[in-house]
N, C-alpha and C positions, 0 to 999 in steps of 0.2 A: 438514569445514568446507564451508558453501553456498559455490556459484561465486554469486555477486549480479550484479542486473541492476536497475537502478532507472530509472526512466519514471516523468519528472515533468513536469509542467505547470500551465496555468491548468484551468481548468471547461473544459470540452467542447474542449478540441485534440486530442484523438483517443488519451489516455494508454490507455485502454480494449483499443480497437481494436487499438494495435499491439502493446500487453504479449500480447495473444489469437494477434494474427499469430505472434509468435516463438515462443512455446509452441506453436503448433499445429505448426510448422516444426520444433521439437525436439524433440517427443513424439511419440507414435501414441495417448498416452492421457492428455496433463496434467491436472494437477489444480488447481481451479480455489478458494484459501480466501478465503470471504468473510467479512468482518470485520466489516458494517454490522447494526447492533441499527436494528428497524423502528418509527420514531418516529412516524408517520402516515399517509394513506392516499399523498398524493403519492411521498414515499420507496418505499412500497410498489409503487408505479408502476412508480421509476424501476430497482427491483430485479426486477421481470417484464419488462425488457425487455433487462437486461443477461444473466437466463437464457435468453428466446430467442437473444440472439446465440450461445448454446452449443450446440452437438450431439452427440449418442450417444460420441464421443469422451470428452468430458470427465465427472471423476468432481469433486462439488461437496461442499466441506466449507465447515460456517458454524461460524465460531468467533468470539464479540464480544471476547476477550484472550487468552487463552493456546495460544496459538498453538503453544508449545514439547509441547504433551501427545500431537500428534500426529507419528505416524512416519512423515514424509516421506520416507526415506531413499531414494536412488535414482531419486527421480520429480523431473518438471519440475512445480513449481508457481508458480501470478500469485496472488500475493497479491496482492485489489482488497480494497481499500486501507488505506495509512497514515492517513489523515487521517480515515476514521470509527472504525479501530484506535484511535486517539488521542482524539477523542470520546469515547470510549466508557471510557479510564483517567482524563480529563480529567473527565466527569462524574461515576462512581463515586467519585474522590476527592474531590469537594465543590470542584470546580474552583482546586485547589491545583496552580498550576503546577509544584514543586519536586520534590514528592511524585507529581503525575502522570508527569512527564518519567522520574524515577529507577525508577519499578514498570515503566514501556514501556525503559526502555536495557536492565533485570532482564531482561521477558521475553523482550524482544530477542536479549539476549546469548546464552540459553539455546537459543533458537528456532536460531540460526543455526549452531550445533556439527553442525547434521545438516548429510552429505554431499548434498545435492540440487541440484538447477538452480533458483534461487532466480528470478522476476520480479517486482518488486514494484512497483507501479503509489502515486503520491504526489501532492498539490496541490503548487504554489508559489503559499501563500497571500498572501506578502509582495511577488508584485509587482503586486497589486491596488488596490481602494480603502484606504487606512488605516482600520481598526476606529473605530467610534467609540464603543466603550463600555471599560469595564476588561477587562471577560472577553473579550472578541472581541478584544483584543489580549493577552491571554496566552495565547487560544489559537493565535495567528497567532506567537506568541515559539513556544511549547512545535514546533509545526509544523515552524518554520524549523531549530529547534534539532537535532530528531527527525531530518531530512532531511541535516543537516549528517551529521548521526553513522552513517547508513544511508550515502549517497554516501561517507564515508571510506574504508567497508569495503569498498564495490560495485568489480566489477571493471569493468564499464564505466556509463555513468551517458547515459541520452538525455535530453535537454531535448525537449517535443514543442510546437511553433509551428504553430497553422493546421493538422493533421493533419499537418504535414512534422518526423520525427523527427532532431534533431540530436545526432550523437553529441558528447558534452562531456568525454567520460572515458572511456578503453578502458584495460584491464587493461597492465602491463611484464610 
């Protein structure tokens, strides 16, 4: 079973950054699974600068869902991120929250039976502006929900404020 680590936040508090610091701190070689299907040129931007931040260390897997087909076993990896993870089951179902949420718990559940050092880097969508459309608030439900269900499992859980990481959850 993963030991989990989850690092959550707003947009740009540093969730990145520190998920990278601990991994670097715990491996000689983590591994870095990226989740994000490339939707435009800015996305594509903002995905060549999050590879710069990486060095000859890191080995990079891009996976847009299933996550469970690769053998992690033994190695530290940051999963960057939950919330384009969830995009991207959230879209492919025709934005059916029920059915989005239950296929990401599915692969979820499966993914995490590997013995590995888990990081997994998250939004906390819900303490932002409120959506104002249907979809942008089911995907802000689906998010919050996802998060509940990773933080149960995680053994310890950071909130990151302003770049300053607060631990909210450590393992018994």
């Amino acid at each position: 079973m993963a030991t989990i680590t989850l690092i959550t936040g707003g947009a740009r508090s540093g969730k990145s950054s520190f998920a990278q610091q601990l991994a670097e701190a715990q491996s000689e070689s983590p591994v870095y699974l990226a989740t994000a299907r490339i939707w435009d040129e800015d996305f594509a931007q903002r995905v060549k600068r999050h590879q710069s931040d990486r060095d000859g260390r890191w080995q990079t897997l891009e996976e847009e869902k299933l996550l469970s087909k690769h053998d992690l076993t033994g190695k530290t990896v940051l999963l960057d991120c939950i919330t384009l993870w969830l995009t991207n089951f959230f879209h492919d179902n025709d934005y059916q929250l029920e059915v989005a949420m239950e296929a990401a718990k599915a692969e979820w559940t499966k993914f995490v039976k590997q013995d590995m050092n888990l990081l997994v880097v998250s939004n906390e969508l819900g303490m932002g502006v409120h959506p104002e459309n249907e979809m942008a608030r089911k995907f802000a439900d689906l998010q919050g929900w996802i998060n509940q269900f990773i933080a149960q499992q995680a053994d310890t859980v950071y909130l990151m404020v302003s770049g300053i990481p607060v631990k909210i959850k450590e393992g018994v």
